[in-house]
BAFI-3210 file (N, C-alpha, C; in Angstrom, 3 decimals, decimal comma, padded with zeros to 6 digits):
// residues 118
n [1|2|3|4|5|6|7|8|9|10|11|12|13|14|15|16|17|18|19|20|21|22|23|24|25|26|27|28|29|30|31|32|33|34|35|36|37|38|39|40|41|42|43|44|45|46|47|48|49|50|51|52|53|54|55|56|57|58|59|60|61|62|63|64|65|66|67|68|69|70|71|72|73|74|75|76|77|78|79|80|81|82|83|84|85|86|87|88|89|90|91|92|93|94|95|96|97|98|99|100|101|102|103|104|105|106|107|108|109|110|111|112|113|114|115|116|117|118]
n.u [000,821|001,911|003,579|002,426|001,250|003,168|004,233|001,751|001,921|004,215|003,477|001,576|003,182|004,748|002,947|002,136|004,887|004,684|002,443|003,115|005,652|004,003|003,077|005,017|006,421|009,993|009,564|010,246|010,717|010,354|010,966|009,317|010,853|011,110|010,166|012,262|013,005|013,600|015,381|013,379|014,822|015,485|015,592|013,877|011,651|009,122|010,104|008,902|008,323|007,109|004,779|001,947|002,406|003,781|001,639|-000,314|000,944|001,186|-001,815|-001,802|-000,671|-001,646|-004,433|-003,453|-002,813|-004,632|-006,539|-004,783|-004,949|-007,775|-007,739|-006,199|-007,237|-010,263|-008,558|-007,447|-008,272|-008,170|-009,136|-008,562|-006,112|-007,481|-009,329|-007,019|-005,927|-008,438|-008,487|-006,373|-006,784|-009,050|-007,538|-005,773|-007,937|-008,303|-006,076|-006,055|-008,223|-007,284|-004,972|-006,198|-007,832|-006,202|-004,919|-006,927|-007,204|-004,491|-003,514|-004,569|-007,227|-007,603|-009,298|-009,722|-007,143|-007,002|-009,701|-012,033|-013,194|-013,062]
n.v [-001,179|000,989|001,685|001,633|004,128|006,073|005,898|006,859|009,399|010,415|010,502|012,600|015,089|014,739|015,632|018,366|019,498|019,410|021,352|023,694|024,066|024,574|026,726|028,899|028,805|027,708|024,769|024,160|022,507|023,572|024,764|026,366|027,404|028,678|031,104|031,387|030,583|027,139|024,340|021,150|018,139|014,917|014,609|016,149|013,801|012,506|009,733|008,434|006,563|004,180|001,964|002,942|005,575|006,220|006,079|008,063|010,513|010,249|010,125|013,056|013,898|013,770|014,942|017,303|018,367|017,979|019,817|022,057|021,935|022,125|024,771|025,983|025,235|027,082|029,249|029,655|030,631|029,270|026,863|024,219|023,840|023,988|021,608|019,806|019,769|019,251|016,476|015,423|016,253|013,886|011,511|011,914|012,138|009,079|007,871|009,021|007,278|004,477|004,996|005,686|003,443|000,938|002,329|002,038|-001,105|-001,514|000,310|000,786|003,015|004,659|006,451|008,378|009,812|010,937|010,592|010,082|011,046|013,426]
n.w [000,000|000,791|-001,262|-003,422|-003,002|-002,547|-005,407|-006,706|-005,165|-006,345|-008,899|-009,377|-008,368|-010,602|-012,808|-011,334|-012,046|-014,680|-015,239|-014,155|-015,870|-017,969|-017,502|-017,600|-015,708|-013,840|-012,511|-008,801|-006,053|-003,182|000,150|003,059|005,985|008,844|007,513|005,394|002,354|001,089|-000,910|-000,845|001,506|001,947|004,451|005,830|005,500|008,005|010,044|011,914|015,136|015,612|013,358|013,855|014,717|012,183|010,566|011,979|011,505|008,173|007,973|008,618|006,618|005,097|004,799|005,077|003,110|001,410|002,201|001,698|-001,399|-001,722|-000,508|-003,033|-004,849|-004,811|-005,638|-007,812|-011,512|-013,518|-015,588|-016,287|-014,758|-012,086|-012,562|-012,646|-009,707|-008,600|-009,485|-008,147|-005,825|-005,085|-005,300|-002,891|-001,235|-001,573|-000,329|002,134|002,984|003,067|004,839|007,082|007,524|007,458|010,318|011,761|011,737|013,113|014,822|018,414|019,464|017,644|015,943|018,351|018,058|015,689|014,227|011,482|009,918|006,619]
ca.u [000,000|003,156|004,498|001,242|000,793|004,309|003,974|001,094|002,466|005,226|003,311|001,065|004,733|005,353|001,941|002,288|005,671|004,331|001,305|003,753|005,900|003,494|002,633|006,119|007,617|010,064|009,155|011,294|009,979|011,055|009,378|009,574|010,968|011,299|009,832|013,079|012,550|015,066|015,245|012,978|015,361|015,006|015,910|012,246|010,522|009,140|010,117|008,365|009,104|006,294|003,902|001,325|003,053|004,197|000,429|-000,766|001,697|000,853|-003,188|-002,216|-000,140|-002,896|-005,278|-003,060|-002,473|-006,210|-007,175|-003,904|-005,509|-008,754|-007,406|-006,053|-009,141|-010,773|-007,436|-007,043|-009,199|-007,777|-010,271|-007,161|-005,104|-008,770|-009,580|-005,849|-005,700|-009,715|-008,339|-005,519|-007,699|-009,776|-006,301|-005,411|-009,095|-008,256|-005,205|-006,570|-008,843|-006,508|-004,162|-007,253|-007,951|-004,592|-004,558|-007,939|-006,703|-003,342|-003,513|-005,248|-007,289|-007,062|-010,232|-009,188|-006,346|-007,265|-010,907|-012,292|-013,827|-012,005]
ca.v [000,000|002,539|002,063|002,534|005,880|006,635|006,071|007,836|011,063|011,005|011,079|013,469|015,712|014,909|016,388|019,415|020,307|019,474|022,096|024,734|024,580|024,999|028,416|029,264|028,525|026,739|024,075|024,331|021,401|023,944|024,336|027,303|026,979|029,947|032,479|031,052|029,388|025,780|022,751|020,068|017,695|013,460|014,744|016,422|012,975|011,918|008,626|008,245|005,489|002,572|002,114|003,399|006,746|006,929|005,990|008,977|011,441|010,303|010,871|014,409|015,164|013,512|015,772|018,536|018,107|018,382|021,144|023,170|021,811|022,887|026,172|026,182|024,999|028,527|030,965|029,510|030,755|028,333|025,240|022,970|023,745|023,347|020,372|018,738|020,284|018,628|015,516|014,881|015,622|012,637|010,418|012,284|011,222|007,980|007,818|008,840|005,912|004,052|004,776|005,278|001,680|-000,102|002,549|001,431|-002,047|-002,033|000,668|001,616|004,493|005,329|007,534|009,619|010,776|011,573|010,759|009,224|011,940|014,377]
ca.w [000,000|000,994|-002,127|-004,566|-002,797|-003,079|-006,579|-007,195|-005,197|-007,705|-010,178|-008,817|-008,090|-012,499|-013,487|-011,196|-012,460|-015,644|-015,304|-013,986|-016,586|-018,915|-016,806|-018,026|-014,698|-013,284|-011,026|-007,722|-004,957|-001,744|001,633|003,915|007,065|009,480|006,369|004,426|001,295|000,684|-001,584|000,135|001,227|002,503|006,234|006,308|005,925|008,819|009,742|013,744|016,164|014,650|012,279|014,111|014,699|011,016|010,333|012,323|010,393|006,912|007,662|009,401|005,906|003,590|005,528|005,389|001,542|000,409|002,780|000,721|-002,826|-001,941|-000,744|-004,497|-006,642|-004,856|-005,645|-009,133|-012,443|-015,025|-015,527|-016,481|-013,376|-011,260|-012,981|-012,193|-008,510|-007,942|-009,676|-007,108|-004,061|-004,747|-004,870|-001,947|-000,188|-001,197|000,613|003,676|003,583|003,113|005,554|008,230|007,665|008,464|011,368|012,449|012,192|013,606|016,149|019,196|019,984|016,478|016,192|019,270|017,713|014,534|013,980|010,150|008,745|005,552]
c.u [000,874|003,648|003,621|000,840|001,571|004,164|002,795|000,834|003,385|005,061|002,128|002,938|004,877|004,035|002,090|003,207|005,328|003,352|002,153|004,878|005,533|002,697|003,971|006,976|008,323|009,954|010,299|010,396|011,073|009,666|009,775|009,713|011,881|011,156|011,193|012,485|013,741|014,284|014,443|014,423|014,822|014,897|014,647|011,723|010,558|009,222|009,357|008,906|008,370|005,535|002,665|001,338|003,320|002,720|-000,028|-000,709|001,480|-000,633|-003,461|-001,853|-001,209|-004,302|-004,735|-003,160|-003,772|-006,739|-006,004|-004,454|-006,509|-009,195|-007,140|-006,514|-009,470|-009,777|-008,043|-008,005|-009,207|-008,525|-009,398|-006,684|-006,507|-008,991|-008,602|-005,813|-006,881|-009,307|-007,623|-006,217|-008,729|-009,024|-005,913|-006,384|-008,992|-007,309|-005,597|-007,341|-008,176|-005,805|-005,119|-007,416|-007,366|-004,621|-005,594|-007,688|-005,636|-003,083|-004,549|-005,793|-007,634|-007,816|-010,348|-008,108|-006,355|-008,211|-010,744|-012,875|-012,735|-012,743]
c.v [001,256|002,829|002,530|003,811|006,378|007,162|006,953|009,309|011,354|011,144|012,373|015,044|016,248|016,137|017,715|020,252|020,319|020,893|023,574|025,400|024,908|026,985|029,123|029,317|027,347|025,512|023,576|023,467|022,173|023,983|025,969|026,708|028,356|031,093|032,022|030,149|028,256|024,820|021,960|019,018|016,262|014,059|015,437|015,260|012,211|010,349|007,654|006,922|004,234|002,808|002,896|005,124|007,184|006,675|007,369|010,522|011,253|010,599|012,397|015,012|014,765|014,780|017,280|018,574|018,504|019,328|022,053|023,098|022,284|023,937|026,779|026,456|026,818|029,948|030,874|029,400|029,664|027,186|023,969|022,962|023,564|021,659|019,369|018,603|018,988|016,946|013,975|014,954|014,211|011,507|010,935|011,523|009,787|007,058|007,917|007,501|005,100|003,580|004,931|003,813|000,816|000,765|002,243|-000,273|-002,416|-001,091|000,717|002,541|005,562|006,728|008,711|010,541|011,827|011,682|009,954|009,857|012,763|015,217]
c.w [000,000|-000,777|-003,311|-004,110|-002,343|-004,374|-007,119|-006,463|-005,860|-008,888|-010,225|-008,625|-010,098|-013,082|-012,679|-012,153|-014,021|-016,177|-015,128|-014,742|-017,916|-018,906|-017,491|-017,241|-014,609|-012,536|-010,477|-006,704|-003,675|-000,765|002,191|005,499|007,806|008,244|005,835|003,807|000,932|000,274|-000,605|000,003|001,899|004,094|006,486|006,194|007,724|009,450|011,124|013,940|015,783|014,138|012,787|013,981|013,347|010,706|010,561|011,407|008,871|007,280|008,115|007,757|004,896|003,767|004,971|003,840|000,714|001,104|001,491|-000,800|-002,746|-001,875|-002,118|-005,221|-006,371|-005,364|-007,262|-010,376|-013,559|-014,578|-015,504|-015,208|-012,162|-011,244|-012,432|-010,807|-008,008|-008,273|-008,787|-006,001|-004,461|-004,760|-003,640|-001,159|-000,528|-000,247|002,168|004,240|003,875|004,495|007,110|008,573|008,021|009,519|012,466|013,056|012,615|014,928|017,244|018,989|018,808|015,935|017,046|018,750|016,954|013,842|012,130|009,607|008,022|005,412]
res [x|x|x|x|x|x|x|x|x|x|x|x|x|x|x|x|x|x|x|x|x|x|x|x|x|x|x|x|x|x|x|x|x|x|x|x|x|x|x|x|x|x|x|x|x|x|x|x|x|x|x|x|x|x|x|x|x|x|x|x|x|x|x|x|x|x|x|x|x|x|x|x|x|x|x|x|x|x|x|x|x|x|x|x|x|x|x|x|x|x|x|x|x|x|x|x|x|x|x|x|x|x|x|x|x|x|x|x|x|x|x|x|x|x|x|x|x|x]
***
């Protein structure tokens, strides 16, 4: 399951930069950290202490990921870049299920933490 929704955030990652350089930009994969802008690098993934824990952290960033796309869809006028943005949140909501589901069945508590609704 990690690795089909690996794979399909990298390709999710191709079609962005794809879309952006059809804007005529570059595409640069940075982050901000303290209002500085830097390269994302491996030493940001989180890797926590067991599955449960890295469970938790992938449904906070799948979460976090389609709240920022759906902030998007509303900025952005272009129907194409809507259309792609709305396309990925529903691979995104499937992810969450996803990873809700093994955390339903392998952890504790699991609903307290983080609840099952998107």
């Amino acid at each position: 399951m990690e690795r089909s929704i690996a794979m399909e955030e990298m390709h999710h990652l191709n079609l962005l930069g794809q879309a952006i350089s059809m804007l005529g930009v570059d595409p640069k994969f940075r982050t901000l950290t303290d209002n500085i802008a830097s390269f994302w690098k491996a030493s940001y993934v989180y890797y926590g202490s067991d599955i449960c824990d890295r469970l938790s952290a992938d449904i906070a960033a799948e979460r976090s990921a389609i709240s920022q796309y759906r902030y998007h869809v509303k900025l952005i006028d272009d129907p194409h870049i809507k259309a792609l943005l709305e396309r990925i949140i529903i691979d995104e909501e499937k992810h969450l299920r996803q990873f809700i589901q093994i955390a339903n069945k392998y952890c504790i508590n699991v609903d307290s933490i983080h609840g099952c609704s998107f």
